[in-house]
N, C-alpha and C positions, 0 to 999 in steps of 0.2 A: 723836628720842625717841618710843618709842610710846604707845599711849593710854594703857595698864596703870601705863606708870611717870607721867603725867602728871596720873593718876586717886589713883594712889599719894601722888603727893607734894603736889596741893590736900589729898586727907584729909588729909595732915598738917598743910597750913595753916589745913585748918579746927578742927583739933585746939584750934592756939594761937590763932583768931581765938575761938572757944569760950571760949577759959579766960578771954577778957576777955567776954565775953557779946557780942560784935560780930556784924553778918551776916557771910555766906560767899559775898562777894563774886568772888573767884577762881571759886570752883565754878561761882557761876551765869553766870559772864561764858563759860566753857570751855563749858558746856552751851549757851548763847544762841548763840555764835556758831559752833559747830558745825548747828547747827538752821539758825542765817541761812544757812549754807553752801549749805545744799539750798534754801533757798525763793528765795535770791538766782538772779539770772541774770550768769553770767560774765563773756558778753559786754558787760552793763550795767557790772561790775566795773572789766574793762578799758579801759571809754572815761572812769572816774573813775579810771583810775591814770594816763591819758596826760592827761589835762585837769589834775590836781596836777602830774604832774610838767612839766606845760607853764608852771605856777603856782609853782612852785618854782626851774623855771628863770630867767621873768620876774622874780621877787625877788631871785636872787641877781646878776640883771644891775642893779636898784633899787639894789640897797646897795650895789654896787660903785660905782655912781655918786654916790650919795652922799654916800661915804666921799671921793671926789673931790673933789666937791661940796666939801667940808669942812659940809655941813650939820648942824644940832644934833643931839647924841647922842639924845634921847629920839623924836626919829623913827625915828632908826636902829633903836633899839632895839625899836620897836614889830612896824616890820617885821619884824625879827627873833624874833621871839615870834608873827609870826600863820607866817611859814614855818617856825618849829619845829612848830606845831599841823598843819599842814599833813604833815609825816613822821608825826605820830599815826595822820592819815588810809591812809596807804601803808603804814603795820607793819599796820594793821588788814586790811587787802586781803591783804597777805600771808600774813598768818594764816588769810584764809578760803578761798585757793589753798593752803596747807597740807590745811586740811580738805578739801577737793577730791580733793587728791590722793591723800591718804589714803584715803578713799572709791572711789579709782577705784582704787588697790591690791586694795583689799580687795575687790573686785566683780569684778578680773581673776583672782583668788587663787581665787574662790567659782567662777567660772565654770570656770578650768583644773582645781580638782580634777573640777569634773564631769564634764569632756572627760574626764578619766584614766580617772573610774569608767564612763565609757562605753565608752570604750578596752576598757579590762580585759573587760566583759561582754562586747563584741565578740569579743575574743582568747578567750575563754572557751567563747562559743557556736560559734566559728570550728574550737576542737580538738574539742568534741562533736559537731559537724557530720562531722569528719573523721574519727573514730572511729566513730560510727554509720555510715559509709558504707564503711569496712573492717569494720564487721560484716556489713555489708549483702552484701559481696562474697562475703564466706567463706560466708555463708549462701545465695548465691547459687552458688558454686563445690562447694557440698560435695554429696558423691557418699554416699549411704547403701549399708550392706551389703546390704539387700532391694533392691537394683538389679539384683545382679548372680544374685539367688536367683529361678531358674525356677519362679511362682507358677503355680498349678491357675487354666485360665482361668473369668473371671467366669460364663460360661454352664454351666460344668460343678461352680463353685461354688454357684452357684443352686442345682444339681439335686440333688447330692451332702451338701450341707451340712448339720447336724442343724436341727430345729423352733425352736428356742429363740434360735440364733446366725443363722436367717434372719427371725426375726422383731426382731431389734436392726439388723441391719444393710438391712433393706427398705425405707426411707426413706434412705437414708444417700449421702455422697457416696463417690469413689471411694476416698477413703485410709482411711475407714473399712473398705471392703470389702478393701482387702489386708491391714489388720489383723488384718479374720477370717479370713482368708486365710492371713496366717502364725502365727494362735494356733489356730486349728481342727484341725489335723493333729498338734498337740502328741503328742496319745495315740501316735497310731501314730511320730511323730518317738521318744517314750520306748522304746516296745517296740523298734525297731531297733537303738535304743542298747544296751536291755538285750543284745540276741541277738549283736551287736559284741560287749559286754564280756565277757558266755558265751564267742565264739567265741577273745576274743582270750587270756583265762585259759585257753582249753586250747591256745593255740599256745606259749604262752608252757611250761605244763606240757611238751609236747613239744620246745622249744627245750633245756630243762633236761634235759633224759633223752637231748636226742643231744648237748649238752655234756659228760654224763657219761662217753656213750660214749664220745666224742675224747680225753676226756681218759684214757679206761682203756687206749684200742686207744695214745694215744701215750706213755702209761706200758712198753705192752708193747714198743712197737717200739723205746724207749729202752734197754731192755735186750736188746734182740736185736743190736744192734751192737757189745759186749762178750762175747758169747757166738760170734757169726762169727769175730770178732777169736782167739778161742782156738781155735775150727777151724780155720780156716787155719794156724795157728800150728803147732797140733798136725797137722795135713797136709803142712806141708813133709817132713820126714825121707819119709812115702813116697809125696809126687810124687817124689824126688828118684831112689828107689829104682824109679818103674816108669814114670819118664822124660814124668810128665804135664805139660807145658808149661803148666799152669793161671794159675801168678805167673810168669815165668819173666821178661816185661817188662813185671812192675808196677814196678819201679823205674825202669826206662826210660820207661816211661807218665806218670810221677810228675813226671821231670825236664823233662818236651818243655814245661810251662809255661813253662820260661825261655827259649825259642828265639823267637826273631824272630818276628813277626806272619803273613807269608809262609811261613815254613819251617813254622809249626804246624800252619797250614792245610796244606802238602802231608806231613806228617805223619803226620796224622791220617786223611785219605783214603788214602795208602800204607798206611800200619796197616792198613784196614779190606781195601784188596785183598790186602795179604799173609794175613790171614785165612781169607780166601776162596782165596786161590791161595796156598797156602805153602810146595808143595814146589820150587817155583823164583823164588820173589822172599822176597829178606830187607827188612827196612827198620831203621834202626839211626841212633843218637848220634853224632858223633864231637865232641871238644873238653870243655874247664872248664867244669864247674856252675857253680865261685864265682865267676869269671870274670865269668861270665852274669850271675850275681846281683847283683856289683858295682855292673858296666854297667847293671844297671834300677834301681838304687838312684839313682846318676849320673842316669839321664833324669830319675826322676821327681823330683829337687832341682831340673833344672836347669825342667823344668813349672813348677814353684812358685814359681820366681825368675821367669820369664815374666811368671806370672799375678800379680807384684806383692806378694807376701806374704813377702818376705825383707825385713826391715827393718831389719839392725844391719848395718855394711857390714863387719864384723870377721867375722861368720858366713858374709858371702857372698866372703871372700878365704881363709877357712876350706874350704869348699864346692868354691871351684876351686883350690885346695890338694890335696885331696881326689880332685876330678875329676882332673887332670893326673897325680897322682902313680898310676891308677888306670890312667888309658889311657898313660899312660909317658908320658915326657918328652923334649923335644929333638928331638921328632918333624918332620917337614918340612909342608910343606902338599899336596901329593902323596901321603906315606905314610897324613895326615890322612884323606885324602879316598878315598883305598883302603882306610881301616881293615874289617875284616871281623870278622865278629859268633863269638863263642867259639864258639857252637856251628853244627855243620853238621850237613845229614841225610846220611847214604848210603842209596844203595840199593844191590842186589844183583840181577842177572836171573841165568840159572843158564840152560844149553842147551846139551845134547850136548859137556859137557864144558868150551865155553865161558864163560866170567865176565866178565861189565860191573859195575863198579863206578861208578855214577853220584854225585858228591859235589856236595850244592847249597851254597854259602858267599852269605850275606845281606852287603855293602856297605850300613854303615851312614848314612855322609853322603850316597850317590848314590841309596839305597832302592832297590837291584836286586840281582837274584839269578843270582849266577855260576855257571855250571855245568861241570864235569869230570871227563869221564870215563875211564876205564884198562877197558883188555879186557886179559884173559888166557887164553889157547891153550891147548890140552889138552897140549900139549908146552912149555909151560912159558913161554913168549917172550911178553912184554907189552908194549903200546901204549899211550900216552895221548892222547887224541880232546880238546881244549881246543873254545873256541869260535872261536880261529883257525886250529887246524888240523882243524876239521870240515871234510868235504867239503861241496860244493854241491849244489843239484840235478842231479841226472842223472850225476852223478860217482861211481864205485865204486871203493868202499877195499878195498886188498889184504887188509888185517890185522883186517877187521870183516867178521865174517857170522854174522850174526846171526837167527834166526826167529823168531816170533811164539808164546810158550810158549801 
């Protein structure tokens, strides 16, 4: 029970000890023997609780004997009444180890919160410590923009500086002086800004006026390729009549995109020497456009399915559905592996009567380029020159003679 409800419940027996006008015995006995607690000595305590209970014991060995004995009741009884007096003595000790103890609660109670609120101010002063010292770093780590800004040095500040900002900063330490350092030069820092901003509104004015231009000159040329388009147009009927070769293999030119990577390249450099030499070298198409066209639809599905981006497996048995039925079907793995590309170049050399018909065919599985060629005689009688029945070196063919146009 603690002291509040003990303190509690005398007021109330002093209440009823009151209502008869009696002292408040309880109260002051609670108050006394709380007070004896502290002026008593414990140790004195406990050598009157072993001397009673040493006196209590020796009694109840008395009256056992007695009882033996069959000695008269009224001894017995006497005994009996100084060894109850005697447990008086022992509740009372108890009660003032009660008090004791209570007291040393309440002293360890006072003492631990203090320890906490020391705690705490340590934990306290411990994270301010640790914060100021990450301020201290950053402040020590940090790098200012006037670090990296080439100041006018001190000696040429001194000399240069106006009357008024060297008479503040002539006692002064150094960070003063870059101060005046970098607020002095203001004026002239302003006037360059100003003569930028001048210079840059008129670049800007000239940006806009050759914006206009681009956009006028490619208004113009937009419409000049509608207006070719009907020259030519209207020019076919008389190339056609005074034999100008002008278009004659713009559709041929148009088609060479779909031929083999190889074949465009020698194409394209044939074209350019038949131009230059044209009265005896032709250069020419053979085979399907759509053919062509097919077949580069076909690679570029089959790229796409490589690179992972076919997802529905219904689209990619559609796809080689597609493919198969495209390159034909039933094919072997040989005819596979010979397949050759729709379209072929020929060429033509022309001399003294003689014609070499050179035909390159692209092999699409093996990425090589076949070659074969047919000669035909001024009288009429033609040969075909493969790449096994080409001669060797140093070997001369009956049915080829051919020179250098």
């Amino acid at each position: 029970m603690s002291r509040d409800k003990k303190v509690k419940r005398s007021k109330t027996g002093n209440d009823v000890s009151n209502s008869g006008s009696g002292p408040n015995l309880h109260m002051d006995y609670f108050l006394i023997e709380e007070e004896d607690s502290k002026t008593r000595d414990p140790q004195d305590d406990e050598a009157v609780f072993r001397r009673i209970c040493g006196e209590i014991q020796a009694n109840m060995k008395k009256i056992l004997e007695m009882k033996l004995q069959r000695r008269p009741v009224a001894d017995v009884e006497k005994l009996r009444v100084e060894t109850s007096l005697l447990f008086l003595g022992l509740k009372k000790i108890n009660r003032l180890d009660k008090h004791r103890l209570k007291a040393a609660k309440d002293a360890v109670n006072e003492k631990k919160q203090k320890v906490d609120n020391f705690h705490l101010q340590l934990q306290n002063l411990t994270y301010e410590v640790m914060h100021l010292q990450k301020e201290v770093t950053k402040c020590m780590e940090f790098r200012s923009r006037d670090e990296e800004i080439d100041l006018v040095p001190v000696e040429e500040f001194r000399r240069e500086a106006p009357a008024e900002v060297l008479k503040k900063v002539r006692e002064c330490a150094g960070i003063l002086i870059s101060l005046s350092s970098l607020s002095s030069p203001s004026g002239q820092r302003n006037q360059i800004v100003m003569q930028l901003s001048q210079k840059l509104r008129g670049l800007e004015s000239l940006r806009e006026q050759y914006d206009r231009e681009i956009e006028r000159k490619r208004e113009c040329l937009s419409g000049i390729q509608p207006t070719l388009q009907a020259v030519l147009e209207a020019a076919q009927p008389l190339q056609a009549d005074l034999g100008l070769p002008l278009q004659a293999h713009q559709g041929e030119h148009a088609n060479a995109q779909y031929l083999s990577r190889p074949l465009y390249v020698l194409y394209v450099q044939a074209a350019a020497y038949q131009h230059a030499y044209g009265d005896c070298f032709e250069v020419g198409m053979e085979g399907s456009v759509e053919e062509s066209k097919a077949l580069l639809e076909t690679t570029q599905e089959k790229q796409e399915e490589d690179s992972g981006e076919s997802d529905q497996e219904e689209s990619n048995k559609g796809k080689r559905h597609r493919r198969l039925t495209r390159s034909g079907t039933g094919l072997s793995s040989v005819a596979k592996c010979l397949q050759k590309h729709p379209l072929t170049v020929v060429i033509t050399l022309q001399h003294k009567g003689y014609h070499l018909q050179i035909t390159f065919t692209y092999i699409i599985a093996l990425h090589i380029v076949t070659v074969t060629a047919k000669v035909t005689e001024p009288h009429g009688v033609s040969s075909g020159v493969s790449a096994r029945s080409a001669p060797g070196p140093g070997v001369k063919h009956a049915n080829v003679k051919l020179e250098k146009c």
